[in-house]
N, C-alpha and C positions, 0 to 999 in steps of 0.2 A: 590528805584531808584529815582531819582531827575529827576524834571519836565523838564531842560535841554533833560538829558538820555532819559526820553520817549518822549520828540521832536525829539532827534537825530531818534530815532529808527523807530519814526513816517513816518521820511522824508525818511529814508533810505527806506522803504518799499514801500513808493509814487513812487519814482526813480527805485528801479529793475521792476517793474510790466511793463511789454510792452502791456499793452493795457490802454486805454485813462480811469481814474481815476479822480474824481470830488469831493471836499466836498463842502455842500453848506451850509450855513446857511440862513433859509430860502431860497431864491432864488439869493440872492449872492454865486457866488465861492469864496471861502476864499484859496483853497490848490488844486494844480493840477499835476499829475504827468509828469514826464518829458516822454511822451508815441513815441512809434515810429512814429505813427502820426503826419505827417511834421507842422498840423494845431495843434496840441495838446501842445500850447508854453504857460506855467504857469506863467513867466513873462507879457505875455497880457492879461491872461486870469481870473489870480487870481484879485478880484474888480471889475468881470463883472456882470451882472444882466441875467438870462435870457434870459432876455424880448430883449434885445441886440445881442443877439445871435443867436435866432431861430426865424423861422415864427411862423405866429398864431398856424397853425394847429398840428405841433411840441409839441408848447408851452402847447395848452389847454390836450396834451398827457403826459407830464409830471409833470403839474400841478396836474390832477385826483391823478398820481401815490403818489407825494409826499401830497395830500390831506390822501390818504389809508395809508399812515405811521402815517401819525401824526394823524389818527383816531384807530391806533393799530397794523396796518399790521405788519409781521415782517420784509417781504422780499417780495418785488414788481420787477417784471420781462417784458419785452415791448420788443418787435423788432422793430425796425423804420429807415428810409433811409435821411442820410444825402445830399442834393443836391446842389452842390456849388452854382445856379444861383440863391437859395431862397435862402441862406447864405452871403450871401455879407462879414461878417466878417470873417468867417470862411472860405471864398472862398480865401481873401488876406492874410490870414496865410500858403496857400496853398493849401486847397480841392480843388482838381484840378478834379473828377468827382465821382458819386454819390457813394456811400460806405452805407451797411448795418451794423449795429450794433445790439445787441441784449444788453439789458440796465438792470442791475442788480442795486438796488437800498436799504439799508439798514439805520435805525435812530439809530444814537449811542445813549450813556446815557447822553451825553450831549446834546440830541438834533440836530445834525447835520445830515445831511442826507450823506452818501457815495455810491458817482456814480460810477460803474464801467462797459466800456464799452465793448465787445467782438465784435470784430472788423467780420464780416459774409460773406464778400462780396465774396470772391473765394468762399463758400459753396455756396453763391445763385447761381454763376456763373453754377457751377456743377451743383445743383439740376434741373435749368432754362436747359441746354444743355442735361441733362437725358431726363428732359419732353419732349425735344424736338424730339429727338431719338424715345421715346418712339410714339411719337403718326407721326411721320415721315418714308413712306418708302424710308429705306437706298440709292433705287438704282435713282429713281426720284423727291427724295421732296416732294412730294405730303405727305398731308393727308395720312394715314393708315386707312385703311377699320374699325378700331378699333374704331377709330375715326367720322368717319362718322356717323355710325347709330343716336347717340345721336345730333347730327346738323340739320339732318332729320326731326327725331320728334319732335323737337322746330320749326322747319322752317312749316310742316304741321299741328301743332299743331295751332300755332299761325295765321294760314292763315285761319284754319276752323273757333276760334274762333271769329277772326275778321273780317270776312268776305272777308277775302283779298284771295289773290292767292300763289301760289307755284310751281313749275316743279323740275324733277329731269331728268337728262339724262344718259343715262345707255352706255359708250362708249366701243366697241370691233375695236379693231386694227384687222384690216381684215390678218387672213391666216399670225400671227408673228410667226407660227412654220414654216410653208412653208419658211420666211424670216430665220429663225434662223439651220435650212437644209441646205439652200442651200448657206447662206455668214458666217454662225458660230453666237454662242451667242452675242459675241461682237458686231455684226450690228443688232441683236435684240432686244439690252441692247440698243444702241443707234437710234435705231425707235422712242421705249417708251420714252427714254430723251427728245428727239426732240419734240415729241407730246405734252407731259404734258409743255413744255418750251410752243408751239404757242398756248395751248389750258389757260395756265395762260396768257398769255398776252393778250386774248380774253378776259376773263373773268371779268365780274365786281369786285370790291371790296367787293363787299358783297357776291358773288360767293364763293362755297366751292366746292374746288377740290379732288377728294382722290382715290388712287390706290383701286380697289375694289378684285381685280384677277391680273391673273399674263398676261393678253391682257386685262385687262380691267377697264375704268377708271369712274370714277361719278362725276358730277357739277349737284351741288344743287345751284336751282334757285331761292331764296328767291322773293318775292311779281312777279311772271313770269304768266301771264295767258298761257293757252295752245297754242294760235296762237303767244305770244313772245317767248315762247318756242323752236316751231318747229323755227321758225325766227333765233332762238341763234344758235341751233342745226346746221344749214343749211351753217350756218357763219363759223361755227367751220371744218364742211365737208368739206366746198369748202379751205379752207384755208391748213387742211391737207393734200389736193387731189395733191395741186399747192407746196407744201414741196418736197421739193430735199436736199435727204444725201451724199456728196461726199465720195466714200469707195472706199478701192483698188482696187479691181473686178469690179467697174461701181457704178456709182448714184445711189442711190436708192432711188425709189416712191412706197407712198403707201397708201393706204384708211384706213377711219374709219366708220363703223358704226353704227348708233345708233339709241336707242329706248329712246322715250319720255311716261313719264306720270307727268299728274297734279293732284294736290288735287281738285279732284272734289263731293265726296262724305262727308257726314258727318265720315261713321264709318273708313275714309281714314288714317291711320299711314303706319309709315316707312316701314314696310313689307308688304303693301300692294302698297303703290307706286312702290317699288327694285320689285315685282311679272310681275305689270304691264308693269315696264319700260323693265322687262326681255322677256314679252312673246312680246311685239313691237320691242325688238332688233332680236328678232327671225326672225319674218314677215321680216323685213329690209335682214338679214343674206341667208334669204330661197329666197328673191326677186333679187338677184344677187350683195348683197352687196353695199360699197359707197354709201349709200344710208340712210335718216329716216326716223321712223316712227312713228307715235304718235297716241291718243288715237282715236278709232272711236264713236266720239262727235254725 
């Protein structure tokens, strides 16, 4: 076959592939496919450099890989995210917002390296909205009690090591069966919405909120001594106390109670704060409710 025939055949394989396609020699692109990628234009791109193309941080990622070929490798493989604002060139070819690729990388016998990109972005989308589901309950947002434990024991961990502080607050929506009797699920279902809605908007940023039960919620206090604790606590009561639900049957009010405990011990983890913080929501629960309580210091 004549060296025409295997250009022709070369290019026509460049053109059917719909994923973005790069040969480089060294660090120049010489051959790029015509990829559905609205930025992936071989006309611009073939006589580019690199170093034109991508950021530092990019760069010194695909420089290692193409170092490992041309040290022996046979097949080097990278996932990495395109970001049009760090792209300037690639942004005015049209990367119009960030896109994952996973980067398949091959040295022919001529020497040249060939890129081929697998375009990720809907996979991450999914995987990113599974995580999310997964550690999410369905009915409020919140955190899933799956979730919590492990936030816990970092958060008290870190507080004994460092001598810093910690709180957790152990929250029961007072009597949401009694609520869920006498107006139906659906104004049960929307108690709990309402709650976790005013109890995040209390909440700091570094605050961790999470459905812990089916009445009952947890805000983990990160750096909270025990008198800022009860202080959050008291914020969060008065503010659920003053919530009003408009429902077809009448408004509906209603309390929350809670139990406070801090890292105040050395041999203090996550199951020994959720113990403490459970047998103070008690005391609060057995005292006539709307009401918290915290540790006896």
């Amino acid at each position: 076959m004549s060296t025409d025939a295997y250009e022709a055949r070369y290019r026509a394989m460049l053109n059917t592939c719909q994923d973005p396609v790069l040969v480089l020699d060294n660090e120049t692109i010489v051959a790029a496919s015509d990829a559905e990628q609205v930025w992936c234009q071989p006309d611009v791109l073939v006589g580019r450099v690199l170093s034109e193309l991508f950021a530092d941080d990019l760069l010194t990622q695909f420089r290692q890989v193409l170092r490992q070929l041309a040290e022996g490798e046979e097949v080097m493989e990278l996932e990495y995210q395109l970001r049009p604002e760090h792209l300037p060139v690639l942004r005015e070819l049209g990367l119009s917002e960030p896109c994952w690729f996973r980067g398949r990388w091959m040295m022919s016998e001529q020497g040249e390296v060939v890129w081929s990109a697998r375009d990720m972005t809907a996979q991450k989308h999914l995987e990113r909205k599974l995580s999310h589901q997964a550690q999410r309950d369905p009915l409020t947002g919140a955190y899933n009690r799956r979730t919590l434990i492990p936030v816990l024991e970092m958060a008290t961990a870190q507080a004994l090591r460092y001598d810093g502080a910690t709180s957790v607050l152990l929250i029961d929506v007072d009597d949401l069966s009694g609520i869920n009797d006498r107006y139906g699920w659906d104004a049960g279902d929307q108690v709990l919405q309402q709650t976790v809605m005013m109890l995040h908007a209390l909440k700091r940023t570094s605050d961790f909120l999470a459905r812990y039960a089916d009445d009952q919620l947890v805000v983990v206090l990160p750096e909270t001594n025990h008198e800022q604790g009860l202080l959050a606590a008291e914020r969060m009561r008065g503010a659920i106390e003053n919530l009003e639900l408009p429902y077809s049957t009448g408004n509906l009010n209603w309390t929350i109670s809670v139990g406070l405990a801090s890292a105040i011990n050395l041999e203090d983890d996550a199951a020994a704060m959720m113990r403490r913080a459970r047998e103070n929501l008690l005391i609060a629960q057995q005292s006539g409710r709307n009401r918290v309580e915290g540790e006896a210091l």
